[in-house]
Structure formats: structure tokens, C-alpha cells
Biopython code that builds the backbone (N, CA, C, O; Angstrom):
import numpy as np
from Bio.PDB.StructureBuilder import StructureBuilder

atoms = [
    (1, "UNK", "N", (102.671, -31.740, 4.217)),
    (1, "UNK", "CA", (102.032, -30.617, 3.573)),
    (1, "UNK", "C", (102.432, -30.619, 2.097)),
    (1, "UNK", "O", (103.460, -31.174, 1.708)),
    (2, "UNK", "N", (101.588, -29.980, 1.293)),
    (2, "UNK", "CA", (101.748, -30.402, -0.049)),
    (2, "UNK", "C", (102.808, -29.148, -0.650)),
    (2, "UNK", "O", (102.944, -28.060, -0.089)),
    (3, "UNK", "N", (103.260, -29.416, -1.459)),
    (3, "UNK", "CA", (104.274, -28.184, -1.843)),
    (3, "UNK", "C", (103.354, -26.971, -2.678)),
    (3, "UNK", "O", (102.206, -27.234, -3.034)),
    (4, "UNK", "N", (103.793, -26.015, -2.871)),
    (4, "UNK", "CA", (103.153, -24.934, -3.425)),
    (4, "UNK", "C", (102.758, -25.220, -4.923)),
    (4, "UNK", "O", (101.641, -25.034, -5.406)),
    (5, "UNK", "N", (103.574, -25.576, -5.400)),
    (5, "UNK", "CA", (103.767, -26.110, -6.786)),
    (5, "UNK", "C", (102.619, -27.142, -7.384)),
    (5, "UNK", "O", (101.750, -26.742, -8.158)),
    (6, "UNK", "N", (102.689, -28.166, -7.053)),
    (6, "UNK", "CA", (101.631, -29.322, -6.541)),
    (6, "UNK", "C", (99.914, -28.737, -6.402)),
    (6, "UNK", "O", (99.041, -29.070, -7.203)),
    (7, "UNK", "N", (99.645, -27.650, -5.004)),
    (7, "UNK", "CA", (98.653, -27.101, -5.114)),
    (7, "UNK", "C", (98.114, -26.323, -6.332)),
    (7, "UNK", "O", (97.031, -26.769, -6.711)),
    (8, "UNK", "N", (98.602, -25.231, -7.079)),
    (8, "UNK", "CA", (98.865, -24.508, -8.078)),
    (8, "UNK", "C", (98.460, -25.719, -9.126)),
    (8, "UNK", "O", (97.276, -25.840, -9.441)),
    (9, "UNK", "N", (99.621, -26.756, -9.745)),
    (9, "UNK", "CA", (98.728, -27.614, -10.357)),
    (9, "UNK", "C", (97.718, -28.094, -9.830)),
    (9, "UNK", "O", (96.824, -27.678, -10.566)),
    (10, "UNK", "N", (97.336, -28.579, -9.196)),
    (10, "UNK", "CA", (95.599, -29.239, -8.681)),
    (10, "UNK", "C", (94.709, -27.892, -9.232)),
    (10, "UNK", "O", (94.116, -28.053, -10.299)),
    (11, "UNK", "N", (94.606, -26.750, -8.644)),
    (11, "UNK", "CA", (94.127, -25.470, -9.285)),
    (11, "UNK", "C", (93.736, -25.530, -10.470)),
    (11, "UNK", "O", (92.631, -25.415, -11.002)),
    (12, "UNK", "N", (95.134, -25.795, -10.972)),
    (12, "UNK", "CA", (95.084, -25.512, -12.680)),
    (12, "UNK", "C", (94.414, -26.649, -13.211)),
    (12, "UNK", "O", (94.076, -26.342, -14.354)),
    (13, "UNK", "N", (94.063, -27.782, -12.955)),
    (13, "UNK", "CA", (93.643, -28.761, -13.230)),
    (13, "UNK", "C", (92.113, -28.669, -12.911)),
    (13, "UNK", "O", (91.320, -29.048, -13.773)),
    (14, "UNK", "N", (91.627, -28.148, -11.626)),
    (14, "UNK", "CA", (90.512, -27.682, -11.173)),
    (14, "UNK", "C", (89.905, -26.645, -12.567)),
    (14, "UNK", "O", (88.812, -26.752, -13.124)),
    (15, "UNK", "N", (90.693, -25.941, -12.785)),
    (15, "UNK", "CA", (89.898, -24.717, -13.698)),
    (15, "UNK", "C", (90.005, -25.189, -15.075)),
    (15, "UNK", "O", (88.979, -25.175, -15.755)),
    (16, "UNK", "N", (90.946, -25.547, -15.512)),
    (16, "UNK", "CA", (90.650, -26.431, -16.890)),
    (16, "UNK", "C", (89.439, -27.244, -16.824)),
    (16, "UNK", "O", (88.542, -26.826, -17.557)),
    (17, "UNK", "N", (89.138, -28.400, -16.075)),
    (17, "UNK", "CA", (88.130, -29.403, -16.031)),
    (17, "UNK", "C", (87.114, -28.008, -16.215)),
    (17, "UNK", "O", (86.844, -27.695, -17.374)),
    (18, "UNK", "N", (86.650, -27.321, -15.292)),
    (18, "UNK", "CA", (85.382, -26.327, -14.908)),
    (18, "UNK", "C", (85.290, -25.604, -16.223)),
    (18, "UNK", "O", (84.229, -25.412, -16.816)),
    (19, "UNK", "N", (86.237, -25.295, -16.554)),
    (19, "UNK", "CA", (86.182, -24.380, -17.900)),
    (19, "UNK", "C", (85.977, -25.186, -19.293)),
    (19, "UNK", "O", (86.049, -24.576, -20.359)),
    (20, "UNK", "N", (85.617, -27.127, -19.226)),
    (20, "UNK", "CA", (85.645, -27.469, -20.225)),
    (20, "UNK", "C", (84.100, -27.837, -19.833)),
    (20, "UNK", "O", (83.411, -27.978, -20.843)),
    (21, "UNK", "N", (83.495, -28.000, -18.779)),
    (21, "UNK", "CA", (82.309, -28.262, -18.477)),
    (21, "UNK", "C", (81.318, -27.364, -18.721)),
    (21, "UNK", "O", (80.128, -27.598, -18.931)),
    (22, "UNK", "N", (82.080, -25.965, -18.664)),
    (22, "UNK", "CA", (81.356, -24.680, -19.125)),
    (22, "UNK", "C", (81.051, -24.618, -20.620)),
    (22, "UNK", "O", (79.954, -24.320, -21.091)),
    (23, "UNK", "N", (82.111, -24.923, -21.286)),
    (23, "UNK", "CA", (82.093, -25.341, -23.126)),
    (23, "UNK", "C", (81.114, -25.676, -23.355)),
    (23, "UNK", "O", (80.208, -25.091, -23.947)),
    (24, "UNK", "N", (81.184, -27.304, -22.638)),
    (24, "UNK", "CA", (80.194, -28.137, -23.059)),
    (24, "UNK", "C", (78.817, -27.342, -22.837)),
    (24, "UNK", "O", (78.068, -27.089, -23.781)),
    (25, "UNK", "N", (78.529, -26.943, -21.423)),
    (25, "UNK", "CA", (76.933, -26.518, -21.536)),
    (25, "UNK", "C", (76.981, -25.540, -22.611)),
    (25, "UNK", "O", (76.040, -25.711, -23.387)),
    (26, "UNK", "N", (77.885, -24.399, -22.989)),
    (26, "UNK", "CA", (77.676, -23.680, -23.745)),
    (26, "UNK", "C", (77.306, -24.109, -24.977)),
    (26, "UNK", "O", (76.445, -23.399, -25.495)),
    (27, "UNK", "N", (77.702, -25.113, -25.670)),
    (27, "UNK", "CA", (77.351, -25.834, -26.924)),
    (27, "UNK", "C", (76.042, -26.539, -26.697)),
    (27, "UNK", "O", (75.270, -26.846, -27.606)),
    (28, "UNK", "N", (75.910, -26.699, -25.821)),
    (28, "UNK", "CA", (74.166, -27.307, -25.439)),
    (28, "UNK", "C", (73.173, -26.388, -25.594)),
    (28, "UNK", "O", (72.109, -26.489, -26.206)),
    (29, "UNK", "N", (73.642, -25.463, -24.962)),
    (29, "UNK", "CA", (72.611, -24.039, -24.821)),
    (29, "UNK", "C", (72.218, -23.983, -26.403)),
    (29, "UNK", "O", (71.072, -24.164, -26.813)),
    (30, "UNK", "N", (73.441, -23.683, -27.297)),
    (30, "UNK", "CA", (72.938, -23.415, -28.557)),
    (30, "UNK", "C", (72.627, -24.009, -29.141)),
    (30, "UNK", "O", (72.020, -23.428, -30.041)),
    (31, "UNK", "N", (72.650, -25.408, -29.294)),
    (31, "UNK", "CA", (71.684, -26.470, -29.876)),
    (31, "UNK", "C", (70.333, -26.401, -29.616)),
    (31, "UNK", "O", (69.386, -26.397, -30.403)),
    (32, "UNK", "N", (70.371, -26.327, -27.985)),
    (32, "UNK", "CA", (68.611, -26.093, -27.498)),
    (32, "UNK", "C", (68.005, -24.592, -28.250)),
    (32, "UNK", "O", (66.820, -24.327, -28.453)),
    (33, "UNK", "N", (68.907, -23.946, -28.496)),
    (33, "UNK", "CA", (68.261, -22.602, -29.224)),
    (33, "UNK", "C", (67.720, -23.227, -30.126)),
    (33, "UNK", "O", (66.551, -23.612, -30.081)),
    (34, "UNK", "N", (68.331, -23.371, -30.860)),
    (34, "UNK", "CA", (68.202, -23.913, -32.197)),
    (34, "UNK", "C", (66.700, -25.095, -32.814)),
    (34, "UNK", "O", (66.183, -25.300, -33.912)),
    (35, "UNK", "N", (66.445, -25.674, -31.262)),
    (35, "UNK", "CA", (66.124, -26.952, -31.275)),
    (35, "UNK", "C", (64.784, -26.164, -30.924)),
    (35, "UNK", "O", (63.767, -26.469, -31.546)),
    (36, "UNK", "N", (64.734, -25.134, -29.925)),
    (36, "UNK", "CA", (63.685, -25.216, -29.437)),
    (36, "UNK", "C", (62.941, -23.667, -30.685)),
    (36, "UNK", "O", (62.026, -23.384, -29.912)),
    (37, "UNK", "N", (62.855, -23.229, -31.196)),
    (37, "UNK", "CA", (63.187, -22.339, -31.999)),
    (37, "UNK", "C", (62.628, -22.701, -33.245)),
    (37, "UNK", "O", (62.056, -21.860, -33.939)),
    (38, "UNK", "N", (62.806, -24.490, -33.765)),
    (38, "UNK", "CA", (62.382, -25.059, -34.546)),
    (38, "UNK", "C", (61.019, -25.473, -34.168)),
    (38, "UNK", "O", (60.058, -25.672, -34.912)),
    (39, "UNK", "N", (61.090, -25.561, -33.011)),
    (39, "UNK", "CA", (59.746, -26.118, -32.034)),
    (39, "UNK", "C", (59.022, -25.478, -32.142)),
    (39, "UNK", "O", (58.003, -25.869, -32.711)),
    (40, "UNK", "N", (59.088, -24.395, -31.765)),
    (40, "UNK", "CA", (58.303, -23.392, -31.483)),
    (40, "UNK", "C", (57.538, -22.743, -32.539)),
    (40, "UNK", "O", (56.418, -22.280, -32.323)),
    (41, "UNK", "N", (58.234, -22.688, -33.917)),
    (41, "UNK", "CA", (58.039, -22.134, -35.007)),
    (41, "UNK", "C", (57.286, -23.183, -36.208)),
    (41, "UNK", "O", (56.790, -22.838, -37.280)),
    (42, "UNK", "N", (57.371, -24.296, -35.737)),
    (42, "UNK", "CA", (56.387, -25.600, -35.932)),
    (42, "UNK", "C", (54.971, -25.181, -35.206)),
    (42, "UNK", "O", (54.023, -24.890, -35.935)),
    (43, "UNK", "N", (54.840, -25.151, -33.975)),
    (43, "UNK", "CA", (54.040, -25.323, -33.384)),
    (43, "UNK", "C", (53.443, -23.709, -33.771)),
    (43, "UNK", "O", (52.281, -23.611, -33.378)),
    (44, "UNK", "N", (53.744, -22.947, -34.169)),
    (44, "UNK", "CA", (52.747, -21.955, -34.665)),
    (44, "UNK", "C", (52.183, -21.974, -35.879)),
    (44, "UNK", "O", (51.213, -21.251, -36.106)),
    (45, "UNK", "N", (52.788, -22.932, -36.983)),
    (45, "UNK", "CA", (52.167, -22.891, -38.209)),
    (45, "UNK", "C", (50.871, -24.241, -38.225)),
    (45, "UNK", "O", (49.969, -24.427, -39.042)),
    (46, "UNK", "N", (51.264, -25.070, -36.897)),
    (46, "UNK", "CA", (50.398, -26.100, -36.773)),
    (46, "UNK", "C", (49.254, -25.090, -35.951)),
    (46, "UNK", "O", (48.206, -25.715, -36.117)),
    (47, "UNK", "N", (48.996, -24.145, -35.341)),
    (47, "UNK", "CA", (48.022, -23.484, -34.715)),
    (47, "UNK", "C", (47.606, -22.674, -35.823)),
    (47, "UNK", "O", (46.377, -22.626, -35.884)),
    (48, "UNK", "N", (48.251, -21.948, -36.820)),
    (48, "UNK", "CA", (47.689, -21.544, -37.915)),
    (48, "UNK", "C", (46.654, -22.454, -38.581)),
    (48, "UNK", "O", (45.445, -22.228, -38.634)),
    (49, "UNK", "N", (47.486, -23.827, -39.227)),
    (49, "UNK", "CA", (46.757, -24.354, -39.949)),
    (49, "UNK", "C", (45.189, -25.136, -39.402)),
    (49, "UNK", "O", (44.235, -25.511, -40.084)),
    (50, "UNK", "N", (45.414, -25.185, -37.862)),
    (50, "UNK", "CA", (44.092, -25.857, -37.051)),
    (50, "UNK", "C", (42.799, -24.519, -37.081)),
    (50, "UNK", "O", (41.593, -24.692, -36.905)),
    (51, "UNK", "N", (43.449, -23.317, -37.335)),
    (51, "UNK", "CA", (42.588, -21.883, -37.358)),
    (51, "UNK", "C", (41.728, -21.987, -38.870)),
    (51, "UNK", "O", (40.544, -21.750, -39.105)),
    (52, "UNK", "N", (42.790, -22.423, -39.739)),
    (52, "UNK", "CA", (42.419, -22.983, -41.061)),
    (52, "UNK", "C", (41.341, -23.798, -41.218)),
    (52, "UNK", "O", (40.446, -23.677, -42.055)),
    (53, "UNK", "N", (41.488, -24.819, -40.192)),
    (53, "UNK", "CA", (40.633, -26.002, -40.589)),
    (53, "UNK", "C", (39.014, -25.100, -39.727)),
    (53, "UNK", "O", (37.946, -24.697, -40.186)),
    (54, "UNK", "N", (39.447, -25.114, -38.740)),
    (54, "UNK", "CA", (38.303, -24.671, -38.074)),
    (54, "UNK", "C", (37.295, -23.389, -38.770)),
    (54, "UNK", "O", (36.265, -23.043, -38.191)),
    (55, "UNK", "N", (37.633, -22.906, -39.755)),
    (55, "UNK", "CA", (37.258, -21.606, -40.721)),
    (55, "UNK", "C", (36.497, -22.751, -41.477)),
    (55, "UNK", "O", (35.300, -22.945, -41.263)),
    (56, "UNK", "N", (37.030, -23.308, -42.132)),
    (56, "UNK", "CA", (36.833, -24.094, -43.090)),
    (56, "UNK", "C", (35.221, -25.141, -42.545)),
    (56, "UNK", "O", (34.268, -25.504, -43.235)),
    (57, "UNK", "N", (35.443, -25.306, -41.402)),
    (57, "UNK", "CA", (34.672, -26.723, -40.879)),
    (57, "UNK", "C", (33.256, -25.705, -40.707)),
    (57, "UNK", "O", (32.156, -26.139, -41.050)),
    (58, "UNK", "N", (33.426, -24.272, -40.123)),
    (58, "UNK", "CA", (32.129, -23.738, -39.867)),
    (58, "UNK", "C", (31.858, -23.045, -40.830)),
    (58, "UNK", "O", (31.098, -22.092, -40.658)),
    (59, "UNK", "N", (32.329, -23.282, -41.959)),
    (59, "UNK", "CA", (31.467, -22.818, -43.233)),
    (59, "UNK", "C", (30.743, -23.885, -43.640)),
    (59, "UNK", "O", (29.708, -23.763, -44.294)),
    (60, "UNK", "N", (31.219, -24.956, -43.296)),
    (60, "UNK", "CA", (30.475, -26.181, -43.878)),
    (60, "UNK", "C", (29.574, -26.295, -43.281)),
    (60, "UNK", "O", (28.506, -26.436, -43.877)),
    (61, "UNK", "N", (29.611, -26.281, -41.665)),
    (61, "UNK", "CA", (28.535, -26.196, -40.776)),
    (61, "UNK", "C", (27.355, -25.705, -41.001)),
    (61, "UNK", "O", (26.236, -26.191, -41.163)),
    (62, "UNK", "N", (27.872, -24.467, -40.981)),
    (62, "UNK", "CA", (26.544, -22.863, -41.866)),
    (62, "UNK", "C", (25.905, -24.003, -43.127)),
    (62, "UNK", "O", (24.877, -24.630, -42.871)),
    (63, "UNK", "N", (26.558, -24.170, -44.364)),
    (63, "UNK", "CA", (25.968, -24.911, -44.959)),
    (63, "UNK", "C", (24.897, -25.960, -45.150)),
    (63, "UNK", "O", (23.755, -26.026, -45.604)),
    (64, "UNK", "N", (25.778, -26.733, -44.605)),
    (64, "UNK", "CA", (25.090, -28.296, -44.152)),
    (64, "UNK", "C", (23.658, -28.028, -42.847)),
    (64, "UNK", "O", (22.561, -28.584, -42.787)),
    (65, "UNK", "N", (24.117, -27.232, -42.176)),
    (65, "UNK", "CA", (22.735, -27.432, -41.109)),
    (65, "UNK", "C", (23.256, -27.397, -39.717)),
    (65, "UNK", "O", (22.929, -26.577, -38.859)),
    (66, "UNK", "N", (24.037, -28.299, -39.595)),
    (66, "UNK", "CA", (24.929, -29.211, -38.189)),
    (66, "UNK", "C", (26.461, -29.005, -38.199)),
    (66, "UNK", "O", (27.207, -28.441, -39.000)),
    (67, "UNK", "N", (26.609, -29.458, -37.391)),
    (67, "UNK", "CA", (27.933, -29.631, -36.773)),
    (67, "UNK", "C", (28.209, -31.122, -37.415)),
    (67, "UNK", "O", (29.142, -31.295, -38.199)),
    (68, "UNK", "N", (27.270, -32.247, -36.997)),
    (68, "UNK", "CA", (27.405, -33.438, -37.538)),
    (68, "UNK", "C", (27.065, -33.995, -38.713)),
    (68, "UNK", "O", (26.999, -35.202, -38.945)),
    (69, "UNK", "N", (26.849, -33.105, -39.457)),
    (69, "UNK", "CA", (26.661, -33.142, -40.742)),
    (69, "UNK", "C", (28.268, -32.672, -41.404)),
    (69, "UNK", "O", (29.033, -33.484, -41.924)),
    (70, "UNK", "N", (28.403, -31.979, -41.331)),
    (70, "UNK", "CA", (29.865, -30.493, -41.389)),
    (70, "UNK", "C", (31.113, -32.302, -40.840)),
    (70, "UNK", "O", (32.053, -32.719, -41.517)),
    (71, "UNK", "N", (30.633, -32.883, -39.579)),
    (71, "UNK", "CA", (31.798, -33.916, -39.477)),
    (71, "UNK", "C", (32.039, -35.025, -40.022)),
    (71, "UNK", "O", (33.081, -35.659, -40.185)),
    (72, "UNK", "N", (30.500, -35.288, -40.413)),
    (72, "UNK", "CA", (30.286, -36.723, -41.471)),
    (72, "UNK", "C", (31.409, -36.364, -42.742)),
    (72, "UNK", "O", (32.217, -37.199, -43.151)),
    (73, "UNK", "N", (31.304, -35.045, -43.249)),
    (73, "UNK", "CA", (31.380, -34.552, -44.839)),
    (73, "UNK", "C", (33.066, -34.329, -44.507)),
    (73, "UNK", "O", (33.797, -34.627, -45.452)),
    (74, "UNK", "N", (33.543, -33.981, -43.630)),
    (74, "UNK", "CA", (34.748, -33.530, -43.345)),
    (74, "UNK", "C", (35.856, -34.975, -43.006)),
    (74, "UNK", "O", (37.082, -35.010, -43.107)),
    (75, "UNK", "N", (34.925, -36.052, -42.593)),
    (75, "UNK", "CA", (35.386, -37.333, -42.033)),
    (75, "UNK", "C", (36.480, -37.466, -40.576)),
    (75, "UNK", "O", (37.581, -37.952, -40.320)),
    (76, "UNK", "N", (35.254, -36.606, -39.768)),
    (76, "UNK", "CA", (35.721, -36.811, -38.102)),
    (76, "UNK", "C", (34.828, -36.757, -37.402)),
    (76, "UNK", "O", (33.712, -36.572, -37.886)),
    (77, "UNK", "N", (35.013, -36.906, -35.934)),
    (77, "UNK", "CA", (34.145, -37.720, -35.269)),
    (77, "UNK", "C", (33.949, -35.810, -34.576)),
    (77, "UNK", "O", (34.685, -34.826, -34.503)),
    (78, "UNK", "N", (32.494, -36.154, -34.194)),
    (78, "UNK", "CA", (31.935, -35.371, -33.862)),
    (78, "UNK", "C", (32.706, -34.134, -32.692)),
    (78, "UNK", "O", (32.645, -32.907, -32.615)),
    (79, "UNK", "N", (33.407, -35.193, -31.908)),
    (79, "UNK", "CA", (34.210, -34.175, -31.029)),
    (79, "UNK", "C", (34.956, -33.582, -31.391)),
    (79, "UNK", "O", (35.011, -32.360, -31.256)),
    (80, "UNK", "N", (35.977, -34.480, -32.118)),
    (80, "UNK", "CA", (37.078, -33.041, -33.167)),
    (80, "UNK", "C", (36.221, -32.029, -33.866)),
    (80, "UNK", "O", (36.781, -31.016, -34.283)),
    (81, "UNK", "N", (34.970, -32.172, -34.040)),
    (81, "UNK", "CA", (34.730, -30.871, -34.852)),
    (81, "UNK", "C", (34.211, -29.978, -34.108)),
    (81, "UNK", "O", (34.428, -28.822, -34.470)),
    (82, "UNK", "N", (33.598, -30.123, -33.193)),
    (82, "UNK", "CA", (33.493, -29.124, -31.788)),
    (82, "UNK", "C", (34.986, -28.933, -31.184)),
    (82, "UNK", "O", (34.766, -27.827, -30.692)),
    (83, "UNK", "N", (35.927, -29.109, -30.956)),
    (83, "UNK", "CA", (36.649, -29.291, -30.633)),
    (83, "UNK", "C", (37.941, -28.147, -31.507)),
    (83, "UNK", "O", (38.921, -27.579, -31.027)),
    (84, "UNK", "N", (37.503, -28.157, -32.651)),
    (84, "UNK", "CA", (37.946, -27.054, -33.404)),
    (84, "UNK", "C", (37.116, -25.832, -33.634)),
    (84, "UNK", "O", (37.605, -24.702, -33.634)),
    (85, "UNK", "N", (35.679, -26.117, -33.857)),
    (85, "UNK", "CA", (34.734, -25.153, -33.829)),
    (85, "UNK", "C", (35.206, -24.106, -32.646)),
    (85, "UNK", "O", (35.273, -22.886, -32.801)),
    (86, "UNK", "N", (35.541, -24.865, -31.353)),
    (86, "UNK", "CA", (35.643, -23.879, -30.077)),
    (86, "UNK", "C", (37.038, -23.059, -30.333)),
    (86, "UNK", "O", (37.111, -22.007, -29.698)),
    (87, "UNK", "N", (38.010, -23.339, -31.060)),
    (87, "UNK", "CA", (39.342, -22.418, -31.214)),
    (87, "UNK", "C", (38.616, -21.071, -31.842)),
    (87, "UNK", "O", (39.282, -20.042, -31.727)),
    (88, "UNK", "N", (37.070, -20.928, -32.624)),
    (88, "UNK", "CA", (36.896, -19.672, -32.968)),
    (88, "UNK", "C", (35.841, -19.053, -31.989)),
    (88, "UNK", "O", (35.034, -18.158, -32.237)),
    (89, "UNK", "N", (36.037, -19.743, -30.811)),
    (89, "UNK", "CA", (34.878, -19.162, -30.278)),
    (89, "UNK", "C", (33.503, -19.277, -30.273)),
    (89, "UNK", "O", (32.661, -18.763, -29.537)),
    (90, "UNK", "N", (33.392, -20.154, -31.361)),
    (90, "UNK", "CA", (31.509, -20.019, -31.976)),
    (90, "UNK", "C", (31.524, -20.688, -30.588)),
    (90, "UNK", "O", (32.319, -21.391, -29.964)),
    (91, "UNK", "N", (29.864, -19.978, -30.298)),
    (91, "UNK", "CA", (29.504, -21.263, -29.460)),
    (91, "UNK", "C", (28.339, -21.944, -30.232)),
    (91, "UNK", "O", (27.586, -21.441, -31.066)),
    (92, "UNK", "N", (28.363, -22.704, -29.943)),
    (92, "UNK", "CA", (27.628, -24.166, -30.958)),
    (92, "UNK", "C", (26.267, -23.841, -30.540)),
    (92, "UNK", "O", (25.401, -23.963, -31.406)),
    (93, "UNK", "N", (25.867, -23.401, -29.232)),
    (93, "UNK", "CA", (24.187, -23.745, -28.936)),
    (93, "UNK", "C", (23.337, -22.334, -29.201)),
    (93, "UNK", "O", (22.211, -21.972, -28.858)),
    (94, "UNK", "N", (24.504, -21.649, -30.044)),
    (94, "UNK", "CA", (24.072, -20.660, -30.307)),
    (94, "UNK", "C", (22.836, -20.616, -31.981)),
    (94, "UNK", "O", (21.823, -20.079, -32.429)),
    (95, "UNK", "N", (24.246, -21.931, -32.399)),
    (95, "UNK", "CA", (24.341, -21.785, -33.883)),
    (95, "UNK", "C", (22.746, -23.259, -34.591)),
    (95, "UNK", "O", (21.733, -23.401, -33.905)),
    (96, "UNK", "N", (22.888, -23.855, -35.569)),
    (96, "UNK", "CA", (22.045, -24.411, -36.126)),
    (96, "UNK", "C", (22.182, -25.589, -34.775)),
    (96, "UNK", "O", (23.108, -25.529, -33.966)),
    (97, "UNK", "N", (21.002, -26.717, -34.716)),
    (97, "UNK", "CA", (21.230, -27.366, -33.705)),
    (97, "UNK", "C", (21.424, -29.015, -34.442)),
    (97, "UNK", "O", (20.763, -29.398, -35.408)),
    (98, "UNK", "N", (22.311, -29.703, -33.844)),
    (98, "UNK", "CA", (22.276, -31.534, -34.072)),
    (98, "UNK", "C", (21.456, -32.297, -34.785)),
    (98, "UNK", "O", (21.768, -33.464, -34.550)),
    (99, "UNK", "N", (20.627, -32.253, -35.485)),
    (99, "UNK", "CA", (19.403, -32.795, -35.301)),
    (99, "UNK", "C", (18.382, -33.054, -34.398)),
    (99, "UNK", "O", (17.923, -34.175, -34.177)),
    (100, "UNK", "N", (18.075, -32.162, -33.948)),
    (100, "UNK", "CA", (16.737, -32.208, -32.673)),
    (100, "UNK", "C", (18.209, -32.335, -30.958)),
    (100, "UNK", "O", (17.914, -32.745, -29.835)),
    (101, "UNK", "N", (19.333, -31.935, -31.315)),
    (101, "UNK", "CA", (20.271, -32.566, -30.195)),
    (101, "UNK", "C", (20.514, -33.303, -29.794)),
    (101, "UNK", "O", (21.063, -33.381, -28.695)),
    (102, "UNK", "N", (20.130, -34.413, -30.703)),
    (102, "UNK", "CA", (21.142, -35.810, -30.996)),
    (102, "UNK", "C", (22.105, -35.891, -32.453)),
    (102, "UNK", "O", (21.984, -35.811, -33.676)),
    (103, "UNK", "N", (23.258, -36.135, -31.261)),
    (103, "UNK", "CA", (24.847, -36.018, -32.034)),
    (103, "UNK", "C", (25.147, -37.860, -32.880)),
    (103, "UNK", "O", (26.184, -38.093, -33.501)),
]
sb = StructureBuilder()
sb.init_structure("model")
sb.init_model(0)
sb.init_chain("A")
sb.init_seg("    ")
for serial, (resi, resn, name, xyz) in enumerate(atoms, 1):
    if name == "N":
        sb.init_residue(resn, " ", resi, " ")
    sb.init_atom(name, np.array(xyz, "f"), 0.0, 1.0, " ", f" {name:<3s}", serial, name[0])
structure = sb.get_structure()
């Protein structure tokens, strides 16, 4: 049988290790704050600026006639510009049409 002493250290050895494993996640946690926080706050100025473009693309649209006119002038392919058009909602078959509805 192990002496009292002996157990008590193993214990103490038990809760040190546990209590340095706890550290560690704790210093993780706040990095991921940090990390994700940056993320997050990226990814809203990149949804801003796509609100941007898409403002921008259906004024040209209105302008120009088309959608594929608005993508020629803008230099993207027809789906990205529907593709942003739809973040405002327009619906397209509402609005001027393709050329006869060929894209």
C-alpha cells in the first residue's frame, strides 16, 4: 500500500499538471477572441463594401440598359453581376431586359 505521503504527492502532481492545462486553454481562448473578432470585423466591412459595389453596378445597369452591358463596362462575367444585383434584392426580370434575353 502506498504511504499517505506518496498519494498526496501524486495529487499534487495531478492538480498542478490540470491546472497548467487549464492555463494553456485559457491563453487559447483569448487568442481565438482576438482572432475571431478580427474575422468577424473583416468580414463585415467586406459585406459593406460588396453592398457598395452592388449600388454602384445597378446604377450602371439603369443606365446602360442591361445587366450585361452594366458587366461588360464593370469587367465581370455576367453571373457576378446578378449575383451582386441579388444582395439588393432587385429582381432582374423585373428591371430592363438582356438584350431580347440573351445574356
Amino acid at each position: 500500500m502506498a504511504a499517505t505521503g506518496t498519494r498526496q504527492s501524486a495529487r499534487a502532481r495531478a492538480r498542478a499538471a490540470n491546472q497548467a492545462v487549464i492555463a494553456a486553454r485559457r491563453v487559447r481562448d483569448e487568442a481565438n477572441m482576438v482572432s475571431l473578432t478580427d474575422y468577424f470585423t473583416a468580414a463585415e466591412t467586406i459585406d459593406a463594401a460588396r453592398l457598395t459595389m452592388a449600388r454602384a453596378l445597378a446604377e450602371i445597369r439603369d443606365r446602360e440598359g442591361t445587366v450585361t452591358a452594366a458587366a461588360t463596362l464593370v469587367g465581370i462575367t455576367l453571373g457576378d453581376a446578378r449575383k451582386l444585383l441579388a444582395l439588393l434584392a432587385i429582381d432582374t426580370d423585373d428591371g430592363p431586359s438582356d438584350e431580347g434575353g440573351q445574356t
